[in-house]
LOROLUM-172078 format. One record per residue: residue in three letters; x, y, z of N, C-alpha, C in turn; residue number from 0. Coordinates in pm, 1 decimal. Layout:
<pators>
[pator ALA; [X; Y; Z]; [X; Y; Z]; [X; Y; Z]; NUM]
...
</pators>
This chain:
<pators>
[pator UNK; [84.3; -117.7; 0.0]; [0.0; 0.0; 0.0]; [88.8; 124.1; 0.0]; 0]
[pator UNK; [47.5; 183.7; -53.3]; [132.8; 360.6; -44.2]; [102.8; 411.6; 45.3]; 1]
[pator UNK; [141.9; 525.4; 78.8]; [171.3; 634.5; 183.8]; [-37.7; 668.2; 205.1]; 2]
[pator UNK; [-55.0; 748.0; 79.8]; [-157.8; 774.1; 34.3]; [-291.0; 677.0; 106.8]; 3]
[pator UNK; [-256.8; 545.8; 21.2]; [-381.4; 436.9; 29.9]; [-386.1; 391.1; 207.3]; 4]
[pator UNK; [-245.2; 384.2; 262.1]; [-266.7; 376.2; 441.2]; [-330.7; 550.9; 469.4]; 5]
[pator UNK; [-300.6; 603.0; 444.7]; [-386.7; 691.6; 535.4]; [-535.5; 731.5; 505.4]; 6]
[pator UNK; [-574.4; 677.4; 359.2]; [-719.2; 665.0; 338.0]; [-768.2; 598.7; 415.1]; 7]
[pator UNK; [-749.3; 462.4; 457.9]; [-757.3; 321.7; 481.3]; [-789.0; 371.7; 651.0]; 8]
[pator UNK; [-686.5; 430.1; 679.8]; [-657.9; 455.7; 875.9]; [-785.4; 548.7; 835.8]; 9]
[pator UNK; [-806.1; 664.5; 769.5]; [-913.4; 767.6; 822.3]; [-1041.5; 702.2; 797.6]; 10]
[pator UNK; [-1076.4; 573.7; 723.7]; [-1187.9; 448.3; 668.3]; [-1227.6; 419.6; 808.2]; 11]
[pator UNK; [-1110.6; 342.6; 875.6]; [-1140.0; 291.9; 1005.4]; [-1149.8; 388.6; 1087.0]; 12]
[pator UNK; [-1095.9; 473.2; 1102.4]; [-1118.3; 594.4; 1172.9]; [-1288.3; 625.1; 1212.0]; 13]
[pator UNK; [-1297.1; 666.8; 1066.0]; [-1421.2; 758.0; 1060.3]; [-1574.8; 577.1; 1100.4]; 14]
[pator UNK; [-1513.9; 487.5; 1065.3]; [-1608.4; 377.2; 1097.8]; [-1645.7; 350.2; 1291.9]; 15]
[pator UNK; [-1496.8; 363.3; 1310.2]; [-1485.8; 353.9; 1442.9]; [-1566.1; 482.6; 1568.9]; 16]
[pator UNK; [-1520.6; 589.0; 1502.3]; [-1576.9; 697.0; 1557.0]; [-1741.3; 732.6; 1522.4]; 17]
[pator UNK; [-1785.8; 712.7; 1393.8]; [-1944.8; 725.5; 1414.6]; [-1983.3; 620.0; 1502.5]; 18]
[pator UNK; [-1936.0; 510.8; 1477.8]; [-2060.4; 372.2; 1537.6]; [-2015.5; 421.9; 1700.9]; 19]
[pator UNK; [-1897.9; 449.5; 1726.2]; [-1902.8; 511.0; 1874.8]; [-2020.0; 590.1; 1895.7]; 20]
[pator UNK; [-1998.4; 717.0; 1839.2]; [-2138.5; 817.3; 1853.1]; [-2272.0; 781.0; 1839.7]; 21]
[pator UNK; [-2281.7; 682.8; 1726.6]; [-2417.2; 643.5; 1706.7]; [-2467.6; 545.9; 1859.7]; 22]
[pator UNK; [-2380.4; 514.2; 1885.8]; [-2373.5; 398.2; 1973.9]; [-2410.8; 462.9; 2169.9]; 23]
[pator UNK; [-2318.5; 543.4; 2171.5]; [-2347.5; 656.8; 2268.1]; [-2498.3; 751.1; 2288.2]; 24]
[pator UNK; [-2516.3; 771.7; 2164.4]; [-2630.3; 860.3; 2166.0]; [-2749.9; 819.3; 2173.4]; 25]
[pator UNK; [-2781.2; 690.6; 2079.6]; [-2880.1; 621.7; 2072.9]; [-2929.4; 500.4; 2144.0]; 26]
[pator UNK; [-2794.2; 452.8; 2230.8]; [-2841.9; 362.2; 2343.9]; [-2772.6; 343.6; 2496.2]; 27]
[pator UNK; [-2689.9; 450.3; 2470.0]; [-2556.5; 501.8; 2597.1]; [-2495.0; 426.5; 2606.6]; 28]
[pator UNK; [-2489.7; 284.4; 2605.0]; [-2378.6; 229.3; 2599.7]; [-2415.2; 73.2; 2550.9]; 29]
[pator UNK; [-2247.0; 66.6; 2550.4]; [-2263.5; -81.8; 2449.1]; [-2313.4; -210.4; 2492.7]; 30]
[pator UNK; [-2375.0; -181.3; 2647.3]; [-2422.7; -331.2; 2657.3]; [-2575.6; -333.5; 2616.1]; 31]
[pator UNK; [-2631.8; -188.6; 2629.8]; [-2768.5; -179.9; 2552.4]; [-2751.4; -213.2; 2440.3]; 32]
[pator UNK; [-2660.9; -169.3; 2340.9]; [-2666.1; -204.1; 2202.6]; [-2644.2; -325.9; 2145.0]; 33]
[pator UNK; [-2585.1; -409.7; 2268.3]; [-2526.8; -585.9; 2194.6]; [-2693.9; -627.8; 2226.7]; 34]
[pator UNK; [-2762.9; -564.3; 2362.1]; [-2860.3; -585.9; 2380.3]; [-2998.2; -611.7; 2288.7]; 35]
[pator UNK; [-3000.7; -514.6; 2197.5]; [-3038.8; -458.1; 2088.2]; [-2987.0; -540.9; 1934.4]; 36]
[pator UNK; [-2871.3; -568.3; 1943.6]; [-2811.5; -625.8; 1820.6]; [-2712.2; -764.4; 1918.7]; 37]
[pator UNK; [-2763.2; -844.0; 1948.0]; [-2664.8; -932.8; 1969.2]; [-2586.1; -1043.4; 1919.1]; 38]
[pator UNK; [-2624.5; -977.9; 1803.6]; [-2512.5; -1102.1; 1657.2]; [-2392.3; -1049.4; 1699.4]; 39]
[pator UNK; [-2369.6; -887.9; 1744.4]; [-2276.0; -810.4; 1690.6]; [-2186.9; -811.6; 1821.6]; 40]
[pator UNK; [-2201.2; -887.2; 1924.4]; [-2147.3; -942.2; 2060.1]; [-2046.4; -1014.0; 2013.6]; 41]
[pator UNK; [-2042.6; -1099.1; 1954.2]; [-1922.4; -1201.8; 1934.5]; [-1926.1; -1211.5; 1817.4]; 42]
[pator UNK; [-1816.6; -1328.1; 1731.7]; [-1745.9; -1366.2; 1627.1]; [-1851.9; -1505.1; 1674.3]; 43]
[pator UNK; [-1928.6; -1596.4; 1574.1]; [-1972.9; -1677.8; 1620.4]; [-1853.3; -1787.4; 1533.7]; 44]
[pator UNK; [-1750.1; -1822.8; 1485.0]; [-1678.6; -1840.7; 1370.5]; [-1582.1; -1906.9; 1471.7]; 45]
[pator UNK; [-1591.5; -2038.6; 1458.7]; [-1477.2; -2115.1; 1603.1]; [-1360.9; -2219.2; 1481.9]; 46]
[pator UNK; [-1246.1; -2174.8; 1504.6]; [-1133.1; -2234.5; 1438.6]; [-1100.8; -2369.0; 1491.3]; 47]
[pator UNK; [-1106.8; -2451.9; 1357.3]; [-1049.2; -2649.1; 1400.1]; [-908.7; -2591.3; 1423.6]; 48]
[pator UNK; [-821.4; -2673.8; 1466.1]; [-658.9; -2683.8; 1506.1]; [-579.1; -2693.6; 1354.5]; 49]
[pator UNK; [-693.9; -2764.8; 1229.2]; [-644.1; -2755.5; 1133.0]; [-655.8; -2691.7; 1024.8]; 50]
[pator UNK; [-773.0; -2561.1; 1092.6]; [-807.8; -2435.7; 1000.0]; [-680.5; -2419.0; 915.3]; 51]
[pator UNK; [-689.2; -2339.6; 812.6]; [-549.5; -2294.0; 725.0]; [-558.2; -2159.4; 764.5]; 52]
[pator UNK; [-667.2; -2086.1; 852.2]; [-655.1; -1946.0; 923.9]; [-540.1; -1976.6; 1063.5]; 53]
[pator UNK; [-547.3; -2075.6; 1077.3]; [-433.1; -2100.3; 1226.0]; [-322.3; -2091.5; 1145.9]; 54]
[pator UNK; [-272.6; -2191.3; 1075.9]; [-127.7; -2114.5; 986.8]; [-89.2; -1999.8; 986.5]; 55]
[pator UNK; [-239.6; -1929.8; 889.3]; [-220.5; -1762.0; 896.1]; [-161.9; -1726.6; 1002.4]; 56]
[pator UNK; [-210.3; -1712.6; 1092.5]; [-221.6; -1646.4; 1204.4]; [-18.2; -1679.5; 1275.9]; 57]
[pator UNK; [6.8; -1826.3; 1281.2]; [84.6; -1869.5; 1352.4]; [217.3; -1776.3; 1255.9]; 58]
[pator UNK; [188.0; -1743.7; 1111.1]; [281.5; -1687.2; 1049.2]; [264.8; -1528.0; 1092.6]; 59]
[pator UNK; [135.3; -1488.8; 1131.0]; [155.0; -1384.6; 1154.1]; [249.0; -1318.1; 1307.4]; 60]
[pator UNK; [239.3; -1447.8; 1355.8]; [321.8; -1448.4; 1506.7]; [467.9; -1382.6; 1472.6]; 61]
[pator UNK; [506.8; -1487.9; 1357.9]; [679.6; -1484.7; 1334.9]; [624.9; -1394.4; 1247.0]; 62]
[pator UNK; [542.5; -1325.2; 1205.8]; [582.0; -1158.7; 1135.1]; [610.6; -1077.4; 1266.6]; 63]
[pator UNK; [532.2; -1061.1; 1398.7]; [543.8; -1004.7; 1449.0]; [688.4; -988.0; 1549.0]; 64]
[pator UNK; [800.3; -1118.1; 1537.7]; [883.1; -1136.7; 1613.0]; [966.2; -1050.2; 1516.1]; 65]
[pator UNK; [949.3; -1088.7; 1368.9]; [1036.5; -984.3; 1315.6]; [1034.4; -858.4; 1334.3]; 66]
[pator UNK; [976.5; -785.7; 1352.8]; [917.1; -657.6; 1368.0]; [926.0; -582.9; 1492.4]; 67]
[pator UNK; [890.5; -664.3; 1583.2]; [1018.0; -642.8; 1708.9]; [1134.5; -626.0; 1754.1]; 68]
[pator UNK; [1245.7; -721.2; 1695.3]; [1327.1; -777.6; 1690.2]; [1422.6; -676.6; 1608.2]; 69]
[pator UNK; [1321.3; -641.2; 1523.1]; [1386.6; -480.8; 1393.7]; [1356.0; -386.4; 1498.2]; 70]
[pator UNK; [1288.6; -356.6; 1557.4]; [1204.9; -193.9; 1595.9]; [1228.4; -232.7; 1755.7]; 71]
[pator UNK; [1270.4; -288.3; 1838.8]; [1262.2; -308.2; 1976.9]; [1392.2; -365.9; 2033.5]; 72]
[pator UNK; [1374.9; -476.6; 2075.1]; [1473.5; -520.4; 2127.0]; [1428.1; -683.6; 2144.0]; 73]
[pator UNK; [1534.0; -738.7; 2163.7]; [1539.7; -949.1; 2141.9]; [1485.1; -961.4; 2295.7]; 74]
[pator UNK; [1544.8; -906.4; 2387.8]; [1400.4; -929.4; 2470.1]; [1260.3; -918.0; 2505.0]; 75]
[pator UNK; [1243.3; -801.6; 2396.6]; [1101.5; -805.5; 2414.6]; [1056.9; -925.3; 2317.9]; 76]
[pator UNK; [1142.5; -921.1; 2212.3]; [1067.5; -1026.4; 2115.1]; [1066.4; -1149.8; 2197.5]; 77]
[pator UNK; [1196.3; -1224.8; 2277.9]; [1190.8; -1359.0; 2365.6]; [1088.0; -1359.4; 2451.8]; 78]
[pator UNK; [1033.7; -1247.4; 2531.5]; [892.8; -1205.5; 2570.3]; [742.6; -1261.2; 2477.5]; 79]
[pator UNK; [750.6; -1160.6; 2392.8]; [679.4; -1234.4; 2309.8]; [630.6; -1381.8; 2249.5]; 80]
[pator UNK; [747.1; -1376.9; 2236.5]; [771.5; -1565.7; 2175.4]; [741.8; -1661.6; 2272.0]; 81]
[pator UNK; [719.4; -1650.9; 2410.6]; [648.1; -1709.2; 2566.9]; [541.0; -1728.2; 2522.8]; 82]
[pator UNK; [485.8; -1603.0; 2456.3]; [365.2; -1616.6; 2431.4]; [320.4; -1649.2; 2317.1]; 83]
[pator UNK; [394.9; -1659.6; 2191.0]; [335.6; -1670.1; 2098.9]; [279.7; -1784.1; 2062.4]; 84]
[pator UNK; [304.8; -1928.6; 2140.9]; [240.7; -2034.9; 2099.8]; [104.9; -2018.6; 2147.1]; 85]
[pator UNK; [70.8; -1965.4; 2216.3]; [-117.0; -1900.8; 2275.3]; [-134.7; -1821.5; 2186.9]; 86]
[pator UNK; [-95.4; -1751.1; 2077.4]; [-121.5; -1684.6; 2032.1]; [-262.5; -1698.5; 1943.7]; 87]
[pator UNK; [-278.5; -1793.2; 1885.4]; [-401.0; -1819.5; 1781.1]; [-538.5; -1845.3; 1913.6]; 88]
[pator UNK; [-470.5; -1906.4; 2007.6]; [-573.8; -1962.6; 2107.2]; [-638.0; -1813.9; 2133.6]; 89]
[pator UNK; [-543.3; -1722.1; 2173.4]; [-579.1; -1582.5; 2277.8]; [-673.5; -1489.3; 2141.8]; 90]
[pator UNK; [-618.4; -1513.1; 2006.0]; [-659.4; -1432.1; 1903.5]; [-830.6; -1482.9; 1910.5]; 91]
[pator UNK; [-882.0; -1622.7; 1865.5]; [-984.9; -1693.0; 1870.5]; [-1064.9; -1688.6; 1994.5]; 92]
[pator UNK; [-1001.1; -1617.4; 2135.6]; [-1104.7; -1592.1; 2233.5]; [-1125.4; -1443.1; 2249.6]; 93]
[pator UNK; [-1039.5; -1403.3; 2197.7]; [-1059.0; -1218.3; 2179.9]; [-1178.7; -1187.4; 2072.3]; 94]
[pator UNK; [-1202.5; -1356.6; 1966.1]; [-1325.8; -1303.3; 1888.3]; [-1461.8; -1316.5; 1976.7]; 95]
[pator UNK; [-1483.0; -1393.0; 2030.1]; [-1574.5; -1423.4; 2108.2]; [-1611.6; -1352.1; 2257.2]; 96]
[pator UNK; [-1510.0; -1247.0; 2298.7]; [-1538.2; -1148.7; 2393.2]; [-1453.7; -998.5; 2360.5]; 97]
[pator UNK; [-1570.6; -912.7; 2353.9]; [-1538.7; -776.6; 2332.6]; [-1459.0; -751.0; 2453.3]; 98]
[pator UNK; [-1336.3; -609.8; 2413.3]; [-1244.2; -610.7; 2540.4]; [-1222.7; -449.1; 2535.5]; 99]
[pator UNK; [-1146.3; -420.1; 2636.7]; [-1129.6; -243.7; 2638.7]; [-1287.9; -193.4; 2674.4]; 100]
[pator UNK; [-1247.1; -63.1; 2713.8]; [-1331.6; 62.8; 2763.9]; [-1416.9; 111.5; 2680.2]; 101]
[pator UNK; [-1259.9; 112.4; 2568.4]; [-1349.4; 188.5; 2465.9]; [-1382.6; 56.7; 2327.2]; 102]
[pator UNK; [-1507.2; 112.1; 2300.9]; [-1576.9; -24.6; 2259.9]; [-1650.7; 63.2; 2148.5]; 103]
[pator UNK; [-1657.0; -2.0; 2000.9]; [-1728.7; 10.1; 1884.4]; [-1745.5; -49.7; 1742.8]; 104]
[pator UNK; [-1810.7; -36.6; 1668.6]; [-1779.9; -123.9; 1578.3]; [-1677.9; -129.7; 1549.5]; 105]
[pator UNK; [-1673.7; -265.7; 1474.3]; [-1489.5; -286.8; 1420.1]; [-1552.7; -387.3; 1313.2]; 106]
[pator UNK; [-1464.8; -377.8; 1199.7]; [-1457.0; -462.0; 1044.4]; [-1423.8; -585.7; 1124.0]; 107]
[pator UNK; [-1336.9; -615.9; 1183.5]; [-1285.5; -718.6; 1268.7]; [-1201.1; -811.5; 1113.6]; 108]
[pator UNK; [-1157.9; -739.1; 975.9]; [-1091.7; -807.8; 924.5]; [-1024.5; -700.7; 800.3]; 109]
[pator UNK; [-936.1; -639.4; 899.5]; [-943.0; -495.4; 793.0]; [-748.6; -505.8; 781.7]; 110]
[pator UNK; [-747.2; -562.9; 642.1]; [-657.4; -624.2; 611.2]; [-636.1; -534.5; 437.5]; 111]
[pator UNK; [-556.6; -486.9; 393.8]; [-535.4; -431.7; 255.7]; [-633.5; -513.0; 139.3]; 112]
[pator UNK; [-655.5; -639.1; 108.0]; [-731.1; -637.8; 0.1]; [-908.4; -671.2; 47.8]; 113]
[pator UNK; [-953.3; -582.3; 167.1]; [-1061.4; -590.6; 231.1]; [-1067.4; -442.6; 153.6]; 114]
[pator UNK; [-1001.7; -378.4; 60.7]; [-1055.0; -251.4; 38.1]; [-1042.9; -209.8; -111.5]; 115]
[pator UNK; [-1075.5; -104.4; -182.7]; [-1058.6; -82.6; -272.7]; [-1066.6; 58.8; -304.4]; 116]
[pator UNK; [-926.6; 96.6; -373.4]; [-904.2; 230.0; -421.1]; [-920.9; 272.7; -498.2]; 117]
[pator UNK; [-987.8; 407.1; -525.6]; [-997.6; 487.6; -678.8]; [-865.3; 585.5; -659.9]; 118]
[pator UNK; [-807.1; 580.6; -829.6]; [-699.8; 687.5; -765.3]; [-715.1; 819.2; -890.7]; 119]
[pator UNK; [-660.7; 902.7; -853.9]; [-688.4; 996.9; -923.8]; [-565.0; 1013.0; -1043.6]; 120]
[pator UNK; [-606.5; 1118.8; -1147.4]; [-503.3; 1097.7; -1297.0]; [-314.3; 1097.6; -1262.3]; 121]
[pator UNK; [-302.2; 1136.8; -1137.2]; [-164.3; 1116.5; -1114.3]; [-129.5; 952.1; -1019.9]; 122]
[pator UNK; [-235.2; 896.4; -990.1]; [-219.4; 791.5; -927.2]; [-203.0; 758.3; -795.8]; 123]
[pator UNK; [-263.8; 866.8; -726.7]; [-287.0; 849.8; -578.3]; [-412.7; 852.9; -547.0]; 124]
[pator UNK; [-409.3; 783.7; -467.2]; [-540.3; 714.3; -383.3]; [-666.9; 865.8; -321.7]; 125]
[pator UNK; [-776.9; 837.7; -384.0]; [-810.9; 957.2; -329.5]; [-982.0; 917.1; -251.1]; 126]
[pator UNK; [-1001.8; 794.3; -260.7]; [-1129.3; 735.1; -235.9]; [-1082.1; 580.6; -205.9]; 127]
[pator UNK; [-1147.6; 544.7; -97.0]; [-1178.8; 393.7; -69.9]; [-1314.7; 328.6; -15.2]; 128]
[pator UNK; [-1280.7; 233.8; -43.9]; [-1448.8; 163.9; 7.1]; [-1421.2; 51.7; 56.4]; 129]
[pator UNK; [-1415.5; -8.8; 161.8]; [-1414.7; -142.6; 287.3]; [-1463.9; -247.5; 213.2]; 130]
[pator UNK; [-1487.6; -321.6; 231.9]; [-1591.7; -441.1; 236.9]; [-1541.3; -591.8; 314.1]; 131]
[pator UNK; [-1653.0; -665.7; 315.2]; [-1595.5; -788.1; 382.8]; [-1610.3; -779.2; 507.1]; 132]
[pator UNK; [-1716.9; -734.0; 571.6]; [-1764.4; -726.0; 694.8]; [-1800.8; -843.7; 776.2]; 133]
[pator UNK; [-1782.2; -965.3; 706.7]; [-1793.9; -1072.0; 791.7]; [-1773.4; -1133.0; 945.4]; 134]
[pator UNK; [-1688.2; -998.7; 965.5]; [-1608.7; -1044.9; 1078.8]; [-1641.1; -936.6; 1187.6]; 135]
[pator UNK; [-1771.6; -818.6; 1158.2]; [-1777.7; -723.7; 1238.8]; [-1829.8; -772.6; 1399.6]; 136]
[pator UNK; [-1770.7; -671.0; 1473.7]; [-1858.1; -688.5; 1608.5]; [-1813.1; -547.9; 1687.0]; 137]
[pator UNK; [-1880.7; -575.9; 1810.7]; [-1839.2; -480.7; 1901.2]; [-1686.7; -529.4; 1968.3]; 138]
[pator UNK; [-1604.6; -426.6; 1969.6]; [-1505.0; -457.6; 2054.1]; [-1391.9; -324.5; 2002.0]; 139]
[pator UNK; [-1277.1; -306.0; 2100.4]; [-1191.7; -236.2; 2044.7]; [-1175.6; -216.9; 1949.6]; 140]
[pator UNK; [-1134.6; -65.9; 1901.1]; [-1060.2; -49.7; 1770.9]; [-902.4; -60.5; 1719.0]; 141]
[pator UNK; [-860.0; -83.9; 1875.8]; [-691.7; -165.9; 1850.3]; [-733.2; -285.2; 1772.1]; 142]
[pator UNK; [-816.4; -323.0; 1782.4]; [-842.6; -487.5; 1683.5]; [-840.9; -474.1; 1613.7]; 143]
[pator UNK; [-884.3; -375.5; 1496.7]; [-856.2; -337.1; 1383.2]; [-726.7; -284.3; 1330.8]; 144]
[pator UNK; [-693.0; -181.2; 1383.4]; [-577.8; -135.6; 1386.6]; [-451.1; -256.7; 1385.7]; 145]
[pator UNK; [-394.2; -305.4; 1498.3]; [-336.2; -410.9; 1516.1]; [-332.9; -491.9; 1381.3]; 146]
[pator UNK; [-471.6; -555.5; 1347.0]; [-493.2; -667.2; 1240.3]; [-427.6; -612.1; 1120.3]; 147]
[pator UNK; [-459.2; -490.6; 1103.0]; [-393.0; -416.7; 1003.8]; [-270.6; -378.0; 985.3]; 148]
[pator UNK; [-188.0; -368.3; 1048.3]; [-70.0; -348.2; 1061.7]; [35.0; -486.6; 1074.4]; 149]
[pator UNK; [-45.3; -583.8; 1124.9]; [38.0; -678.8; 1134.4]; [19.6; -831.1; 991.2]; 150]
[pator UNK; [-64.2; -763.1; 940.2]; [-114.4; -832.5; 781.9]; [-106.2; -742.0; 694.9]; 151]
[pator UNK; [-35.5; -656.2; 700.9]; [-21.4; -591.9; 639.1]; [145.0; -584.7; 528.6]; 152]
[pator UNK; [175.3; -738.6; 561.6]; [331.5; -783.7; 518.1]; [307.6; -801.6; 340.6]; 153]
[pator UNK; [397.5; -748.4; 263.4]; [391.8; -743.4; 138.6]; [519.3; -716.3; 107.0]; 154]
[pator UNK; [580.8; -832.9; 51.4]; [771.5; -795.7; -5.6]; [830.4; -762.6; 96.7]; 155]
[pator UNK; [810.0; -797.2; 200.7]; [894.6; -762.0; 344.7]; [871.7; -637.3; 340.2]; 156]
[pator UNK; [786.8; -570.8; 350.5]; [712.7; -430.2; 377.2]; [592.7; -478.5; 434.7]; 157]
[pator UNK; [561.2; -402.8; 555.2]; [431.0; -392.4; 571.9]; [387.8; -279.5; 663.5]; 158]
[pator UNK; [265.0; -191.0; 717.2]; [233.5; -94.1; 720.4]; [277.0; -47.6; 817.4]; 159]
[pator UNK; [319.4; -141.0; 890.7]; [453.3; -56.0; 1028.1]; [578.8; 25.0; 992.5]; 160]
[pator UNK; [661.6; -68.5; 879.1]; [773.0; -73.3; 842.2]; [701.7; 81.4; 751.5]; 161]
[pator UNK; [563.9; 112.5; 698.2]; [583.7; 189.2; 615.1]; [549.0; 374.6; 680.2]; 162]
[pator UNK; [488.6; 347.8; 755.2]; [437.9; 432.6; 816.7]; [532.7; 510.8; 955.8]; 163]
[pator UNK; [691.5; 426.4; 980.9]; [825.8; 439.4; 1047.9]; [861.9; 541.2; 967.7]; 164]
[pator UNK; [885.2; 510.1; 845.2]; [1016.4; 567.4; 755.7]; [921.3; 723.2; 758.0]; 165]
</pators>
């Protein structure tokens, strides 16, 4: 993704995250009225076998994240990490099934670069996008999004951390 298409993309989630907050606030004060109200939108009902090919994903996305540490931090935090990273798919798969944090609103819950699509304008920058692939929405943090995005976001050993550093 370019410079351009991440910051369409961040102000996408942005602006998704921040109305359904407001809408969410105003029209039922808070989010346990509204799961109340909508309770599909409580959990991920979507439970992973051990031999999903999304657990792969995921287990690769672990060792993306050790790299990325390991570049940007330090080998102990990554050996930190790596304690944990065999829970990792387990902790990811119960984070779908319970909303977490204070702050709480909709989320794509799968907002990953080809979850979107860009129009670009006659010089070739991104000047419009549109989401889709909502399969995975619910209530819960918008680090969940964020996070998901940044850390699937690996392309040619680039991805939206590495791009959004420089």
């Amino acid at each position: 993704m370019t410079e351009t298409e991440i910051r369409n993309y961040m102000e996408a989630l942005g602006s998704l995250h921040a109305t359904t907050y407001h809408v969410i606030k105003v029209k039922f004060g808070d989010n346990e009225a509204f799961i109340e109200r909508y309770p599909a939108l409580a959990n991920l009902k979507r439970v992973f076998a051990a031999d999903d090919p999304f657990k792969a994903h995921m287990d690769n996305i672990a060792r993306n994240i050790d790299v990325i540490i390991r570049e940007y931090m330090t080998d102990e935090i990554a050996d930190r990490f790596n304690k944990f990273a065999p829970r990792f798919f387990e902790v990811f798969q119960a984070g779908l099934h319970k909303p977490f944090g204070d702050f709480r609103t909709l989320i794509h819950g799968d907002s990953w670069a080809n979850n979107a699509m860009f129009k670009h304008d006659s010089n070739g920058l991104a000047e419009d996008i549109r989401m889709f692939d909502y399969q995975c929405n619910r209530i819960s943090s918008p680090a969940v999004d964020l996070s998901y995005c940044i850390v699937t976001g690996k392309k040619d050993q680039e991805n939206i951390f590495n791009q959004t550093r420089n």
